[in-house]
C-alpha positions as CSV (number, residue, x, y, z in Angstrom):
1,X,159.8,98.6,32.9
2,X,156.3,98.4,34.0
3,X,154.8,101.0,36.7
4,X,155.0,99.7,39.9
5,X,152.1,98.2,41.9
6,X,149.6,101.2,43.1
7,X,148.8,99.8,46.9
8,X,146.5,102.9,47.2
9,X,144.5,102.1,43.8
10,X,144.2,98.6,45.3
11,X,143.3,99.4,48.6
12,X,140.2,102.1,47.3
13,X,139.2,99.0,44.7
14,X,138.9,96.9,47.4
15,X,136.4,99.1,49.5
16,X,133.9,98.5,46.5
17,X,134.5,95.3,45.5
18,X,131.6,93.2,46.0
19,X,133.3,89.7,45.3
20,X,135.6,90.7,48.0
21,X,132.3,91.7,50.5
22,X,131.5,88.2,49.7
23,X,134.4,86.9,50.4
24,X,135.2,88.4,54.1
25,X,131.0,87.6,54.4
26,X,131.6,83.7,53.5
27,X,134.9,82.7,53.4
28,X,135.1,79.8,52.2
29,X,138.4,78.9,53.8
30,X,139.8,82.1,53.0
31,X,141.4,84.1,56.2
32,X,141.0,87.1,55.0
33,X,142.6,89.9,57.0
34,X,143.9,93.7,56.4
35,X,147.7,93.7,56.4
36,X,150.5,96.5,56.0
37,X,152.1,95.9,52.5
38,X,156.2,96.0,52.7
39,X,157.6,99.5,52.5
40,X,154.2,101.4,52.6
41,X,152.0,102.2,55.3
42,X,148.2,101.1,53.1
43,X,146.9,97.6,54.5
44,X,145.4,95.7,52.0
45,X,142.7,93.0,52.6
46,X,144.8,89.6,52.4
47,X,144.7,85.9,52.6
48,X,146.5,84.1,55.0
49,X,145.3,80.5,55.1
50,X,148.8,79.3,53.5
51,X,150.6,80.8,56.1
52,X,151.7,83.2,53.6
53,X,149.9,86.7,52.9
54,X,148.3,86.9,49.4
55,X,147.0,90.2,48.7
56,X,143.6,90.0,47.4
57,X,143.4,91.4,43.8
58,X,140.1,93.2,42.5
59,X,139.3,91.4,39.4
60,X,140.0,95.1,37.4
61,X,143.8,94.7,38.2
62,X,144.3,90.9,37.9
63,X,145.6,91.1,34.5
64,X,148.3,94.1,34.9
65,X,149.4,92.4,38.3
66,X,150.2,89.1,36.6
67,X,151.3,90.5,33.6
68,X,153.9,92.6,35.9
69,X,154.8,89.5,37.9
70,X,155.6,87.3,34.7
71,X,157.2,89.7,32.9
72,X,159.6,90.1,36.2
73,X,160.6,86.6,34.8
74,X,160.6,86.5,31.3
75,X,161.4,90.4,30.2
């Protein structure tokens, strides 16, 4: 099974992430906001135009986050 998400890697990647500067700078629709993840106490930067939060994702853990979320539905 694959290691769990980090919230605390994610939440230091975001600090530095310049696309994500960018983002909160221009939005670009975006409602980007910090929000406490479930069962942790580390907010994360999130989207929440959908009416849903949607963690933002440095680009240097896109790939293991997806990978973890499909494999969570075809093992």
């Amino acid at each position: 099974m694959p290691n769990p998400i980090n919230y605390d890697e994610i939440a230091k990647s975001q600090e530095s992430d310049l696309e994500l500067q960018n983002l909160i700078s221009n939005p670009q629709g975006l409602q980007l906001k910090k929000i406490v993840m479930p069962n942790s106490n580390i907010p994360l930067f999130c989207d929440l135009s959908t009416g849903t939060a949607r963690p933002y994702i440095p680009k240097e853990y896109r790939q293991r986050i997806f990978s973890q979320l499909h494999n969570m539905s075809h093992p």
